[in-house]
TORKOL-4160 file (C-alpha; in steps of 0.2 Angstrom, whole numbers, padded with zeros to 4 digits, m for minus):
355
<pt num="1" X="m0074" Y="0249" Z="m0090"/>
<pt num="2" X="m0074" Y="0252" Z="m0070"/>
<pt num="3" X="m0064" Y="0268" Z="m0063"/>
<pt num="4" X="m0058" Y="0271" Z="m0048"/>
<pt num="5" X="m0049" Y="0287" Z="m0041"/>
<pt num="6" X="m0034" Y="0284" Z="m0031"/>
<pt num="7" X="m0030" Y="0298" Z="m0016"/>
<pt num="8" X="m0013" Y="0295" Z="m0006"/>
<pt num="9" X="0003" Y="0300" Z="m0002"/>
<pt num="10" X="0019" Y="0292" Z="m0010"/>
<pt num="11" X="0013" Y="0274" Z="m0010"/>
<pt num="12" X="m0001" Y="0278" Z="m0022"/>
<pt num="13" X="0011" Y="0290" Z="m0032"/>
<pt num="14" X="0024" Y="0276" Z="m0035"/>
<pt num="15" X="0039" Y="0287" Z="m0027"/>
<pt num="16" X="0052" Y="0286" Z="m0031"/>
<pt num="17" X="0049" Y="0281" Z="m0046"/>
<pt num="18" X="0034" Y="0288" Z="m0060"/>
<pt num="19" X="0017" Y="0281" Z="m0059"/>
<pt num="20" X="0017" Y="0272" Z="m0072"/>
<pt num="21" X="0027" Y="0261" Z="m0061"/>
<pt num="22" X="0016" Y="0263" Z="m0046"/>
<pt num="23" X="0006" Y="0247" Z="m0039"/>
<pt num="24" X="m0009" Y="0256" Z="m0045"/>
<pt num="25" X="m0004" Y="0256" Z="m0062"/>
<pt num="26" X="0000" Y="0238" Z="m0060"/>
<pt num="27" X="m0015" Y="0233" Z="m0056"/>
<pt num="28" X="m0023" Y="0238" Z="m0073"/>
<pt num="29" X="m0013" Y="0224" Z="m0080"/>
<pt num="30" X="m0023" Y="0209" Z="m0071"/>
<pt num="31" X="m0039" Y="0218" Z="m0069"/>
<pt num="32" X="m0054" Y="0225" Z="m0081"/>
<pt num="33" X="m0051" Y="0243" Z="m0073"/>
<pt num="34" X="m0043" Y="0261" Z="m0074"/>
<pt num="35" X="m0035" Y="0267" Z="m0060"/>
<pt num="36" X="m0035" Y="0286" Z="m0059"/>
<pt num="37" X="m0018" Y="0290" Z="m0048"/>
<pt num="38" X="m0020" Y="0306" Z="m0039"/>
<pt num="39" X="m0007" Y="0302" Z="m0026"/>
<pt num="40" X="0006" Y="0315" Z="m0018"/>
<pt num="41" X="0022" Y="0309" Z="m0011"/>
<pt num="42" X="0022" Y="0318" Z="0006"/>
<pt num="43" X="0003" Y="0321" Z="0011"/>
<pt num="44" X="m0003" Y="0320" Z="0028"/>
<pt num="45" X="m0022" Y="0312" Z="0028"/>
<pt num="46" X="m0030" Y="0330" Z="0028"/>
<pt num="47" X="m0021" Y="0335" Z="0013"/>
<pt num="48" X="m0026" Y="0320" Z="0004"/>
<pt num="49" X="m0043" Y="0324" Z="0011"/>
<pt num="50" X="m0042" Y="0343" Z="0005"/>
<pt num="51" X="m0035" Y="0337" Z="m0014"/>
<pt num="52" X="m0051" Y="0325" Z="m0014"/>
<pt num="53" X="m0063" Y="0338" Z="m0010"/>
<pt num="54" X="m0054" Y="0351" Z="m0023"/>
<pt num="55" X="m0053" Y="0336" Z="m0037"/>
<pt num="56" X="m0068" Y="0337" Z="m0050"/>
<pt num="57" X="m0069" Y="0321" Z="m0053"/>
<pt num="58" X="m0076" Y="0312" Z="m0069"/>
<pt num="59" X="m0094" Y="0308" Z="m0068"/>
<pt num="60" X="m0093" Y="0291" Z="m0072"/>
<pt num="61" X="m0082" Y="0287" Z="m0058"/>
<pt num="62" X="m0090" Y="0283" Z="m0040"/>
<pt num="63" X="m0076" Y="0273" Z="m0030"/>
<pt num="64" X="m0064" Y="0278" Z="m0021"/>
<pt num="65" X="m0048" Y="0269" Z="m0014"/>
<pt num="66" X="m0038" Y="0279" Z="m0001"/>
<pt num="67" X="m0021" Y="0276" Z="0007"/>
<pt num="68" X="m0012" Y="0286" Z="0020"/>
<pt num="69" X="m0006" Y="0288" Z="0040"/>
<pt num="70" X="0011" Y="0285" Z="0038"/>
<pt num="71" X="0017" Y="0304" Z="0034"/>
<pt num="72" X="0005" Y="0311" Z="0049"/>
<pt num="73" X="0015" Y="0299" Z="0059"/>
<pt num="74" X="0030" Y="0304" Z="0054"/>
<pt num="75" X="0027" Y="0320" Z="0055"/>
<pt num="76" X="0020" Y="0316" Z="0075"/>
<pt num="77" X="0002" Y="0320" Z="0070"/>
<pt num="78" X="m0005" Y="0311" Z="0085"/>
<pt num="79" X="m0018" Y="0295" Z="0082"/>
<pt num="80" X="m0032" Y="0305" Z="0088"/>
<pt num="81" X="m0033" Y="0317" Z="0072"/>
<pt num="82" X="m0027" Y="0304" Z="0061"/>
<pt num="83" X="m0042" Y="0295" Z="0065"/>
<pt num="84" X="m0053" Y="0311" Z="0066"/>
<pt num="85" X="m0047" Y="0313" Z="0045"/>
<pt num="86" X="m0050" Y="0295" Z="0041"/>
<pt num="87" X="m0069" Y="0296" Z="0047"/>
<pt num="88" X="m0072" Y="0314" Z="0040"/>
<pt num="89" X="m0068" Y="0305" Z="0024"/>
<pt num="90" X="m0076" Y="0290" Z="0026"/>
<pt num="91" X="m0091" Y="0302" Z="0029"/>
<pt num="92" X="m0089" Y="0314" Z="0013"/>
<pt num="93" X="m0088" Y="0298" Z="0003"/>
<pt num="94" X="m0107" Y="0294" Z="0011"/>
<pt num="95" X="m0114" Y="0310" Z="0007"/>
<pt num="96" X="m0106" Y="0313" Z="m0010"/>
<pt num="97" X="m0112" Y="0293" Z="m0015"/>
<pt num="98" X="m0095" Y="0287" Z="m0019"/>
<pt num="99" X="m0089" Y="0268" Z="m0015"/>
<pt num="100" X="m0074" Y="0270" Z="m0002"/>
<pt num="101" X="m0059" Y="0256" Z="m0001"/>
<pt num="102" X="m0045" Y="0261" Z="0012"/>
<pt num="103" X="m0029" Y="0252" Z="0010"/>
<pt num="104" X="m0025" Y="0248" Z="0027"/>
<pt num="105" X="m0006" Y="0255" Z="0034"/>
<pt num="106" X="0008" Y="0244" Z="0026"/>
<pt num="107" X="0020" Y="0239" Z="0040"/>
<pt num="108" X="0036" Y="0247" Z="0036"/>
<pt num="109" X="0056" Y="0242" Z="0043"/>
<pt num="110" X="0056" Y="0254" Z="0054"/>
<pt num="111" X="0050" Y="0246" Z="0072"/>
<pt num="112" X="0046" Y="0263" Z="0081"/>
<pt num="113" X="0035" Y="0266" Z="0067"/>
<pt num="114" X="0025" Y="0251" Z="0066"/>
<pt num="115" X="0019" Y="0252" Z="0082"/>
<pt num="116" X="0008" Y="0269" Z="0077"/>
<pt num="117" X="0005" Y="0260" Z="0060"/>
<pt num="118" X="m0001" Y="0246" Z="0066"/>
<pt num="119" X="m0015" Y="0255" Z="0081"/>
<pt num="120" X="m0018" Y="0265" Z="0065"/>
<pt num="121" X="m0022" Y="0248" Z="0057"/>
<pt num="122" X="m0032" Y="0240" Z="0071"/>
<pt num="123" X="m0044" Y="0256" Z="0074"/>
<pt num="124" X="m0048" Y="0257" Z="0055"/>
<pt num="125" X="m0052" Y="0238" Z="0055"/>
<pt num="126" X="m0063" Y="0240" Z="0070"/>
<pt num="127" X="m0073" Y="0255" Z="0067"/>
<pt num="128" X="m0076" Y="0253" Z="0048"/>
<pt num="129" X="m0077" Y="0233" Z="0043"/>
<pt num="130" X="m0092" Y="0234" Z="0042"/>
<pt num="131" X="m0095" Y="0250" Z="0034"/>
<pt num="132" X="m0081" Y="0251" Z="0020"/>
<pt num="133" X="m0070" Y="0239" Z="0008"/>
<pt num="134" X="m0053" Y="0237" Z="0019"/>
<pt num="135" X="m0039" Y="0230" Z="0007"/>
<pt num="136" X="m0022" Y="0224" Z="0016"/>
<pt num="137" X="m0009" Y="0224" Z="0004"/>
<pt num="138" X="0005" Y="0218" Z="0020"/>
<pt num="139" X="0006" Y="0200" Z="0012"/>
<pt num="140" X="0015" Y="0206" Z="m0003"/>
<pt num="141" X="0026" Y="0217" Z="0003"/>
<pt num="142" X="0031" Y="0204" Z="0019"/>
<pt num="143" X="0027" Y="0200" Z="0034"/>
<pt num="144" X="0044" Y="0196" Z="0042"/>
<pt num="145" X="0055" Y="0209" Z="0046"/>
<pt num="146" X="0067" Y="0204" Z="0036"/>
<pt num="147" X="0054" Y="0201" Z="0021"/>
<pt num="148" X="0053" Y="0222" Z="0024"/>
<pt num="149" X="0069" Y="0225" Z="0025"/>
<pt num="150" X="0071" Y="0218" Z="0005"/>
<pt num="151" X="0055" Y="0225" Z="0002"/>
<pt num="152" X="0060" Y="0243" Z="0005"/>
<pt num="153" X="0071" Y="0256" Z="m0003"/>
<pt num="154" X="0072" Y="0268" Z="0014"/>
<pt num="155" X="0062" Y="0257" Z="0025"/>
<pt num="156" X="0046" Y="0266" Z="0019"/>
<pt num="157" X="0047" Y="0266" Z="0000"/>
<pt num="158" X="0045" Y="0251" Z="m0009"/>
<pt num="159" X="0056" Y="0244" Z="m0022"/>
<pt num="160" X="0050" Y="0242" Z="m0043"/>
<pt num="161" X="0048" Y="0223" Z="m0038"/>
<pt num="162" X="0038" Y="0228" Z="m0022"/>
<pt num="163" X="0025" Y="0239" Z="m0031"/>
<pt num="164" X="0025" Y="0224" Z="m0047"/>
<pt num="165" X="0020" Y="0212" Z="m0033"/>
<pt num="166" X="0009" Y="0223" Z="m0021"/>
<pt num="167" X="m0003" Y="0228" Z="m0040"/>
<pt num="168" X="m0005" Y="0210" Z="m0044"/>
<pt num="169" X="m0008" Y="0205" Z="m0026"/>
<pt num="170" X="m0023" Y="0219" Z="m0026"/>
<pt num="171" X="m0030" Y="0218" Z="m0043"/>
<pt num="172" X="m0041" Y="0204" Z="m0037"/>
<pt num="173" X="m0047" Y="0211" Z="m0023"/>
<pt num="174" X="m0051" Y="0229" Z="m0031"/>
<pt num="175" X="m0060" Y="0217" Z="m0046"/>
<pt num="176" X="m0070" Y="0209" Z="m0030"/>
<pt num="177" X="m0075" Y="0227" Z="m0020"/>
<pt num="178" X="m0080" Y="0233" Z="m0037"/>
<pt num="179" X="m0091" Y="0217" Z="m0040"/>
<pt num="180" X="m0097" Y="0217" Z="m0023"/>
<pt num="181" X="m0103" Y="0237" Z="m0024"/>
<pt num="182" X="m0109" Y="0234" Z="m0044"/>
<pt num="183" X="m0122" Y="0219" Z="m0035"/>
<pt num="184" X="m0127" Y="0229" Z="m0020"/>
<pt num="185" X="m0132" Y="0242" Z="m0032"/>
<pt num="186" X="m0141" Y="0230" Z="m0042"/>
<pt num="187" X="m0149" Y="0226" Z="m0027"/>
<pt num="188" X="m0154" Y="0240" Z="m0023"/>
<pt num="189" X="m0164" Y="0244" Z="m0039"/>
<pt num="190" X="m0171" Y="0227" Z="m0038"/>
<pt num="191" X="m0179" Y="0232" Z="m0020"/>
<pt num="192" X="m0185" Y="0250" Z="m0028"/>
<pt num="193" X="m0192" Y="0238" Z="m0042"/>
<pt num="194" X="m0201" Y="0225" Z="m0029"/>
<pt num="195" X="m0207" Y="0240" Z="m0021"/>
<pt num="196" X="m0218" Y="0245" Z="m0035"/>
<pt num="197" X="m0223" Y="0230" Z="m0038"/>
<pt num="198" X="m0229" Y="0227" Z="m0022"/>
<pt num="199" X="m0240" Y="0245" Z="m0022"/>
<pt num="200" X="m0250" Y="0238" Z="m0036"/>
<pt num="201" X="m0253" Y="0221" Z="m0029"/>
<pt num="202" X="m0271" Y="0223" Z="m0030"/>
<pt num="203" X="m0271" Y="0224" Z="m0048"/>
<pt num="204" X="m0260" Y="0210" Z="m0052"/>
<pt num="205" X="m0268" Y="0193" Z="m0056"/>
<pt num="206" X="m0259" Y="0177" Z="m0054"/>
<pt num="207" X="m0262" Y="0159" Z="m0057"/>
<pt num="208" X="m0251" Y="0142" Z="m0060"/>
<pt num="209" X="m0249" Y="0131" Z="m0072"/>
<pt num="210" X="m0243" Y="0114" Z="m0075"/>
<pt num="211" X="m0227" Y="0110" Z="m0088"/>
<pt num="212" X="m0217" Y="0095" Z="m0091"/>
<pt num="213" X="m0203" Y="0103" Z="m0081"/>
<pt num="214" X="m0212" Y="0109" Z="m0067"/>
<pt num="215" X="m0225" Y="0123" Z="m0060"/>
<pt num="216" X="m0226" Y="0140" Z="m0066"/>
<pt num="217" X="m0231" Y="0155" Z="m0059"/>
<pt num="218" X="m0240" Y="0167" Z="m0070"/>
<pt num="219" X="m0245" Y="0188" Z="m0066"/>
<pt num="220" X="m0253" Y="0199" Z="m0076"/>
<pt num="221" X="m0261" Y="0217" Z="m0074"/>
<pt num="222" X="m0272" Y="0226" Z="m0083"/>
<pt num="223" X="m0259" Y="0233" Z="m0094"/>
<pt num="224" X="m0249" Y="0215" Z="m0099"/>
<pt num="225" X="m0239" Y="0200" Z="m0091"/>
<pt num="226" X="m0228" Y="0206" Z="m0075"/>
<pt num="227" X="m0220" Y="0187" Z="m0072"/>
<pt num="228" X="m0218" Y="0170" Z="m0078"/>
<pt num="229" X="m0208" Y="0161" Z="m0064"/>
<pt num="230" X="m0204" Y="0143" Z="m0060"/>
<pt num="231" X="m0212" Y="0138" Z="m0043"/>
<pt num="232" X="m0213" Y="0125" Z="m0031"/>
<pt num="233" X="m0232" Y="0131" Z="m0027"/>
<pt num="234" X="m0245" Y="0119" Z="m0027"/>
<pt num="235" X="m0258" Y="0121" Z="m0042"/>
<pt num="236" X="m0271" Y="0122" Z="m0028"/>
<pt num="237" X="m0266" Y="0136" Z="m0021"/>
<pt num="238" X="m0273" Y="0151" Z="m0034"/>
<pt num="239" X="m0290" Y="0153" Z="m0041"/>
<pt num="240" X="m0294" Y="0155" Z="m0060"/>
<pt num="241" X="m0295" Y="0173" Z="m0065"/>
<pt num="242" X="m0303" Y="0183" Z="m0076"/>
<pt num="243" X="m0288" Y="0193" Z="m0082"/>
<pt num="244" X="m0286" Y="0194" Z="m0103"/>
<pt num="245" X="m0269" Y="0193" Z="m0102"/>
<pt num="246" X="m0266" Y="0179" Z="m0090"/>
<pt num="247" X="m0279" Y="0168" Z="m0101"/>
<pt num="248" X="m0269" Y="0171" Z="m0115"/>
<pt num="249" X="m0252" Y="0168" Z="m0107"/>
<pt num="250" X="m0258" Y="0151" Z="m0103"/>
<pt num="251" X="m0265" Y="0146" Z="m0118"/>
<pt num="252" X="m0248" Y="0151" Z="m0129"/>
<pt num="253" X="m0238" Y="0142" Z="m0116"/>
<pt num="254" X="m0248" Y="0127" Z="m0116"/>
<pt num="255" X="m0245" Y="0127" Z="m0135"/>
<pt num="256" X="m0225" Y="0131" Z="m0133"/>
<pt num="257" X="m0225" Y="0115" Z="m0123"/>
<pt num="258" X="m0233" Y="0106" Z="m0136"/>
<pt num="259" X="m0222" Y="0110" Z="m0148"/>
<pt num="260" X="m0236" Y="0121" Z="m0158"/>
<pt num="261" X="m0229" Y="0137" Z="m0154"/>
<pt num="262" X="m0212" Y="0144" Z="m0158"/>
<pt num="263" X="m0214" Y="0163" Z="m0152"/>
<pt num="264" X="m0225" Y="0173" Z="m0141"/>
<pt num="265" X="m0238" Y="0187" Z="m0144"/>
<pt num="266" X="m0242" Y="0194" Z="m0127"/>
<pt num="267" X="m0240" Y="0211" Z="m0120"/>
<pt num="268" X="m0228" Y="0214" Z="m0106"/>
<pt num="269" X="m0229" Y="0225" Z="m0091"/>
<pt num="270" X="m0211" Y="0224" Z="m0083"/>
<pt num="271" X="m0202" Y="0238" Z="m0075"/>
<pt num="272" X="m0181" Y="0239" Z="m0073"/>
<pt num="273" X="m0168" Y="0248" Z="m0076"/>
<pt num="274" X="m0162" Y="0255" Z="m0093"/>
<pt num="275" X="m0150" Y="0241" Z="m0095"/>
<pt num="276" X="m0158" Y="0227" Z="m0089"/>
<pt num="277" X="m0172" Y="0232" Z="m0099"/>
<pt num="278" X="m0161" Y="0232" Z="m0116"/>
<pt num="279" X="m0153" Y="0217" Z="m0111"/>
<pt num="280" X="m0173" Y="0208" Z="m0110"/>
<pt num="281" X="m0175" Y="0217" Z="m0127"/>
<pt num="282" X="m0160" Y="0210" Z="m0134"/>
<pt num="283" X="m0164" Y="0191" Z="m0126"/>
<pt num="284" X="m0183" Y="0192" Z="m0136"/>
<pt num="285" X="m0172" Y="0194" Z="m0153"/>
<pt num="286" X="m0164" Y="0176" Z="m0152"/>
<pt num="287" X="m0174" Y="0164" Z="m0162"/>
<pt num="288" X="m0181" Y="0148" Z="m0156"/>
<pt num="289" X="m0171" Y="0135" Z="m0158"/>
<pt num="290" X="m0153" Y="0145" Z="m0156"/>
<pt num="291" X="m0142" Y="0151" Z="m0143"/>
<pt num="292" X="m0131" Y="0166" Z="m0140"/>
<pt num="293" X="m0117" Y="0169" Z="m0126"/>
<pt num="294" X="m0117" Y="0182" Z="m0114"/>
<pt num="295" X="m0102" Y="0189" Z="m0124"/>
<pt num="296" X="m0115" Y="0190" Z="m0140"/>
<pt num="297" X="m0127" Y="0199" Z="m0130"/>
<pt num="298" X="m0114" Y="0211" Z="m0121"/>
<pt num="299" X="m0107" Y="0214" Z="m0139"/>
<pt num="300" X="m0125" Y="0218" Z="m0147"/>
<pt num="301" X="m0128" Y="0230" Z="m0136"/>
<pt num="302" X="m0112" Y="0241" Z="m0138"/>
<pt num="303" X="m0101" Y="0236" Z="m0124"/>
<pt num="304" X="m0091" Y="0218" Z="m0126"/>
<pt num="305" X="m0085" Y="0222" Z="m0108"/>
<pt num="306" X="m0100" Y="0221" Z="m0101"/>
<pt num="307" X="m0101" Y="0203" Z="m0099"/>
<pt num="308" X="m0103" Y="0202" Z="m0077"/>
<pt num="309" X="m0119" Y="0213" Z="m0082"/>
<pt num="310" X="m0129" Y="0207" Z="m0096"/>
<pt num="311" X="m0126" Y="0189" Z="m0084"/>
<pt num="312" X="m0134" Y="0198" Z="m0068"/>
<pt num="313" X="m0148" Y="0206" Z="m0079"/>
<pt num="314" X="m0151" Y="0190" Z="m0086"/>
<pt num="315" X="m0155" Y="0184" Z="m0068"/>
<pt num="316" X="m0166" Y="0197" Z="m0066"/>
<pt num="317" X="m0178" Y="0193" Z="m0080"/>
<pt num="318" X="m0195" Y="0192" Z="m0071"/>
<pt num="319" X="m0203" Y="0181" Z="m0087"/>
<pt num="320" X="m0195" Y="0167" Z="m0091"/>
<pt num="321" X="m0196" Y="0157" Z="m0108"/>
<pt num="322" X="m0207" Y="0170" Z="m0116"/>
<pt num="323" X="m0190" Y="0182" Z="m0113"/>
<pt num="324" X="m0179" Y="0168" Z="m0119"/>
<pt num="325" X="m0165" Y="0172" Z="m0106"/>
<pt num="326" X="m0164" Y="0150" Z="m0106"/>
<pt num="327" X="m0157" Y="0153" Z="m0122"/>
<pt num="328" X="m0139" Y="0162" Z="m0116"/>
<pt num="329" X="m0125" Y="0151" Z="m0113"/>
<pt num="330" X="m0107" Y="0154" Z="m0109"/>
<pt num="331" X="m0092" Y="0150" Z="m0118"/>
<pt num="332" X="m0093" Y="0136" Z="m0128"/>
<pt num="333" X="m0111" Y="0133" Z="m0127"/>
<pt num="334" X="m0108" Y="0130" Z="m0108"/>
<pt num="335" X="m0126" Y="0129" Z="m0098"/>
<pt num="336" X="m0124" Y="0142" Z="m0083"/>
<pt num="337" X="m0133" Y="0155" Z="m0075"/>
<pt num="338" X="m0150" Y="0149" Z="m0076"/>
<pt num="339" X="m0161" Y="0155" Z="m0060"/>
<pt num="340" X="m0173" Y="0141" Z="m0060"/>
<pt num="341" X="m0160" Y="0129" Z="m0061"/>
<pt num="342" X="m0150" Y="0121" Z="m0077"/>
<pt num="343" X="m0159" Y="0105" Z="m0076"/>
<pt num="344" X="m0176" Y="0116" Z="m0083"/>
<pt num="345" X="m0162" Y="0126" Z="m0094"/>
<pt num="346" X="m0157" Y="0111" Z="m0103"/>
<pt num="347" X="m0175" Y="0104" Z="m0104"/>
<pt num="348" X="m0182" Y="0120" Z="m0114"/>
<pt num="349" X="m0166" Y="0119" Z="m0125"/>
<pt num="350" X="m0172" Y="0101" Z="m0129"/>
<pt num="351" X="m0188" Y="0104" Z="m0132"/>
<pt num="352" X="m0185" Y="0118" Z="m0146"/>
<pt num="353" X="m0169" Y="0109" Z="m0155"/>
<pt num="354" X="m0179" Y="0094" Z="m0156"/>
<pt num="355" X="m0171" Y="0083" Z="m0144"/>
């Protein structure tokens, strides 16, 4: 389960009404996540600001959406120090390592108030694209001033229909910054991973091989195999090696192939993270021949939920066949998700049903 904290004045609150009946609650109805609402109707951006900083927040929640402006307007706070909040929190979010989304200003009925909402608006967009998630929720409340005028209790306050639509207007794109943030992480360990890799080069030995569905590329250190990957490299281009483990490798694959071999014996010398490395585990207990879906290995390990993961760290698995990640399918037995591409999937599933 995702979580993320939700800082504002009465617009994340749900005022007037309770927040269960909030937009952030709604949005818990069309999306796999708890939204935490810590909103207070009334707050000015350095309130909201101050309650973030006081707020010990649970450890397992690192984003952050944020929505505010209107009330310092209001209250004639001047653009300058509206702004100067907005980047002291976009800044505390960096520091402390939290994932920050800002709702952008929702356009209210009031025309002598948009025009401060709307620089508000523009400046956010133009200093911060690039640096944090921006969600505009203005579509569904309305863009026409007379689509505002129903929208709004006061002119400000959306009405229970307005807050239903606005959550279900936002649950997908809160699902799609939390995806976004979940595969730059990933991709951050994968570089951390590469890295290390790449400082014990020298000890790695690699070599190609020839298979009915195409050229492999075998690595192995001193301690066991670091890769078996699909390539489009010439068999040309690496030397024989002397390597134990890469001799062996080839030698077991070559009877896999041959359909002589129904499981492998070799040591493995991989390094990820905890979870991928439980997910590749998990992939070496399917037997040959069979299948499971993503849901079956997500479920195994403990968390059903945790389908979008087990998929990403079944991309990640530096030896294919010998870690069978080929032999994960989605729903009903559908081929997907296969790196090297679902032409060779379907060929090794062939090749061990029979086919």
């Amino acid at each position: 389960m995702n979580y993320v904290a939700c800082f504002g004045d009465s617009l994340i609150q749900g005022y007037p009404y309770s927040n269960q009946n909030s937009w952030i609650a709604e949005v818990e109805k069309y999306a796999e996540v708890k939204m935490l609402n810590y909103g207070v109707c009334g707050e000015c951006c350095d309130d909201i600001l101050a309650r973030l900083k006081m707020t010990k927040l649970p450890e397992y929640v690192r984003h952050i959406l944020f929505l505010g402006g209107a009330n310092d307007i209001i209250q004639g706070k001047p653009e300058k120090y509206i702004l100067e909040d907005i980047a002291k929190l976009v800044k505390w979010c960096e520091e402390n390592h939290y994932e920050l989304c800002i709702v952008l200003p929702l356009i209210s009925a009031e025309p002598m108030l948009n025009v401060q909402l709307q620089a508000i608006g523009r400046a956010v967009e133009e200093k911060y694209a690039d640096k944090v998630c921006l969600m505009n929720l203005q579509p569904a409340v309305g863009m026409s001033s007379l689509e505002r005028r129903l929208a709004y209790l006061d002119g400000v306050h959306p009405k229970a229909t307005t807050y239903k639509t606005m959550g279900k207007y936002a649950a997908p794109l809160v699902m799609e910054w939390l995806e976004k943030t979940s595969m730059a992480k990933l991709e951050e360990v994968a570089q951390e991973v590469e890295a290390v890799l790449e400082e014990s080069f020298e000890d790695i030995a690699s070599c190609l091989m020839e298979t009915p569905v195409g050229n492999l590329r075998i690595s192995a250190s001193e301690k066991g195999i670091v890769e078996v990957a699909f390539t489009d490299e010439e068999v040309t281009a690496f030397y024989a090696s002397e390597n134990k483990h890469l001799a062996e490798a080839c030698k077991q694959l070559q009877e896999y192939f041959a359909k002589e071999r129904t499981s492998f014996d070799l040591p493995l010398d991989v390094e990820g993270t905890d979870y991928q490395v439980s997910v590749w585990n998990e992939l070496q207990k399917i037997p040959y021949g069979e299948v499971r879906t993503y849901q079956d290995i997500a479920t195994a390990l403990g968390n059903p939920k945790a389908v979008r993961a087990v998929g990403m760290a079944n991309n990640r698995n530096p030896i294919c066949i010998v870690v069978p990640c080929h032999r994960v399918v989605g729903k009903n037995n559908k081929l997907t998700g296969y790196a090297a591409g679902i032409d060779k999937k379907e060929y090794l599933l062939n090749l061990e049903s029979g086919k």
